[in-house]
C-alpha positions in Angstrom: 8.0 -16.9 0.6 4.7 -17.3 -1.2 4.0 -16.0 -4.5 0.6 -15.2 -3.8 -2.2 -14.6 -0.8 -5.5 -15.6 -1.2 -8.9 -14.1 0.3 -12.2 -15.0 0.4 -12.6 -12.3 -3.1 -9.1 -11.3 -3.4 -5.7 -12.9 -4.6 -2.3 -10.9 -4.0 -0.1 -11.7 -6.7 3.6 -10.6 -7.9 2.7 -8.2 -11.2 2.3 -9.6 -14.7 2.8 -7.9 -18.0 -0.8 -7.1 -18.5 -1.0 -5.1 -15.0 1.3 -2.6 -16.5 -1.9 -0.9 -18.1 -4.8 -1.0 -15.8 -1.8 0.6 -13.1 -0.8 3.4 -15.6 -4.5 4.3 -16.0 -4.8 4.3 -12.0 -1.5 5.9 -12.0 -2.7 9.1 -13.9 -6.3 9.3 -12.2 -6.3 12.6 -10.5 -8.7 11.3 -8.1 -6.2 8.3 -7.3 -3.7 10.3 -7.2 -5.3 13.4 -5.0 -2.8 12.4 -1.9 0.6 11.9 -3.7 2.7 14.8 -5.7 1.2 13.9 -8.6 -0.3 12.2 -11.1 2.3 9.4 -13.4 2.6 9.1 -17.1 3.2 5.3 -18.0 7.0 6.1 -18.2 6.6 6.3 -14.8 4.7 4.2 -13.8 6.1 1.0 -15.8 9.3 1.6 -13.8 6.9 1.7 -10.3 5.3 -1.5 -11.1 8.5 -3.1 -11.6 10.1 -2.0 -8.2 6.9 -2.6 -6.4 7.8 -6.4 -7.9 11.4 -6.4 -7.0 11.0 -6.2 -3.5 10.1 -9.9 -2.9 13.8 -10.5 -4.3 15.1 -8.1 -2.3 13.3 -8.1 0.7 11.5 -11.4 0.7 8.1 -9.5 0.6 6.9 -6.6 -1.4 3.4 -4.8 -2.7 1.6 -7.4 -4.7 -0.9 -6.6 -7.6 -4.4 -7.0 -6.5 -6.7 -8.4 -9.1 -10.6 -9.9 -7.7 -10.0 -13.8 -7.6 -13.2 -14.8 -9.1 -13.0 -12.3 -12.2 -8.8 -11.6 -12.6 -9.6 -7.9 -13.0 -6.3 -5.9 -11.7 -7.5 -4.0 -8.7 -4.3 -2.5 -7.8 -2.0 -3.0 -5.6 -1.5 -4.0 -1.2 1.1 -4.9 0.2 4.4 -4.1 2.6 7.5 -1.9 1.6 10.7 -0.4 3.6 9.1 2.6 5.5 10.8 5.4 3.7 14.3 6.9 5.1 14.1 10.2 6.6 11.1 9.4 8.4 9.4 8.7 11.9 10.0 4.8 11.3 12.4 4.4 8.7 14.1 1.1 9.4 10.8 -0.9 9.8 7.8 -1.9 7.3 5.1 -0.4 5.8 1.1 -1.8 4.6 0.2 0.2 1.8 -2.0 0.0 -0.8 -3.5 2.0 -3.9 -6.6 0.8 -5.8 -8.0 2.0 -9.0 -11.6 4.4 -8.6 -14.3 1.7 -9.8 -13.1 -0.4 -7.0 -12.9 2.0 -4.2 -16.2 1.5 -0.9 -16.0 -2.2 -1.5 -13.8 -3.3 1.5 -10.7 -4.4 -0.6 -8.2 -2.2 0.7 -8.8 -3.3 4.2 -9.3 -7.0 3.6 -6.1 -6.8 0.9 -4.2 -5.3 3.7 -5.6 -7.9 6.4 -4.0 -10.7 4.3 -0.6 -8.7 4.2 -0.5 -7.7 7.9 -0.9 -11.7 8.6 1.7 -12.4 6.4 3.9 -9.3 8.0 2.6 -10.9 11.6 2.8 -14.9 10.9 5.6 -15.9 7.8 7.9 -12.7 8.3 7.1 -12.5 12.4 7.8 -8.8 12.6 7.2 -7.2 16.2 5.6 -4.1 13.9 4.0 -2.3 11.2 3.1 1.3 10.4 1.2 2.7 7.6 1.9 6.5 6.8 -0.8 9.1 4.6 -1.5 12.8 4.4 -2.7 13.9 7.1 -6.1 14.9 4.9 -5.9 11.5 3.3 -9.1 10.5 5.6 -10.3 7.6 3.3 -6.6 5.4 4.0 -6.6 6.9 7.5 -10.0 5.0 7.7 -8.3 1.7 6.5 -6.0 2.1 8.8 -8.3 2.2 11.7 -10.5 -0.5 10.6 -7.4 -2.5 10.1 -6.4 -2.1 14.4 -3.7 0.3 13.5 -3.0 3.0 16.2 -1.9 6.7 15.5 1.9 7.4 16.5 2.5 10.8 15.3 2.4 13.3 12.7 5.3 14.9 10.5 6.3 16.5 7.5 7.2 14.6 4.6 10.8 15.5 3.5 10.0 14.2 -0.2 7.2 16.8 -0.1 6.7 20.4 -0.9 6.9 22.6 1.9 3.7 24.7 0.1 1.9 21.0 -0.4 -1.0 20.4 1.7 0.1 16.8 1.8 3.7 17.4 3.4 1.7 17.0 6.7 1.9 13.2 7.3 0.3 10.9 10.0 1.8 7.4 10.9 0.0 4.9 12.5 1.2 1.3 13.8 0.1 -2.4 14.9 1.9 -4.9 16.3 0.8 -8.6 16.3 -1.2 -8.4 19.6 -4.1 -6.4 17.4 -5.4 -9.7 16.3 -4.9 -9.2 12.9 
């Protein structure tokens, strides 16, 4: 398993140290933040970051910290996760990714998440991925199209408030024949 991906502006890294506060600023931007729960304090976050790591032990990949390859500012984070339990999915992968506001309209989420879906497609050889959002989450649901990815269906998110206007959920999936 590689340690790292590499794009034409991008490197996808496992998480240092010194990501742990550029993510807990991202982390407790409301306007980062607008399609989860809530914001996180760096209590939380810390403990985010270093799950978000783990997963390449466990799993063999996991979300990798983002940072611009010709600068090494942290970015934020793409990668692939479990899809959640409990939902349309669960069992299989997920591409996500979260980046911090100055960095958002530049095409780094969907070329980030390019390098991951080849990875997903070409080391792991997975049949599938999805990618799940609020429903109102247009910005990500725009990724997701760019990136080939198909809508499947829409649910409600069991780790959301009923009241929420982001327990509405979409999922959308590709599979290798997309051309990633």
């Amino acid at each position: 398993m590689p340690s790292e991906l590499r794009t034409d502006r991008l490197l996808l890294r496992r998480w240092r140290e010194s990501d742990r506060e550029p993510f807990a600023a991202m982390g407790a931007d409301p306007a980062v933040m607008r399609y989860f729960p809530a914001t996180l304090t760096r209590a939380e976050s810390d403990p985010l970051a270093a799950r978000a790591d783990a997963l390449f032990d466990q799993h063999g990949y996991g979300l990798w910290a983002l940072e611009n390859a010709s600068s090494g500012t942290f970015l934020g984070f793409t990668g692939l996760a479990p899809m959640p339990v409990g939902i349309p999915g669960s069992g299989g992968v997920e591409v996500g990714w979260r980046l911090a506001r100055d960095f958002w309209g530049q095409g780094y989420a969907t070329e980030a998440a390019r390098a991951a879906l080849g990875f997903a497609f070409g080391e792991l050889a997975l049949s599938e991925v999805h990618s799940i959002t609020a429903v109102i989450n247009l910005p990500s649901r725009a990724v997701m199209e760019r990136l080939g990815m198909t809508f499947v269906d829409e649910f409600e998110h069991p780790r959301v408030a009923l009241s929420s206007p982001l327990r509405p959920h979409v999922r959308y999936r590709i599979m290798p024949a997309a051309g990633v």
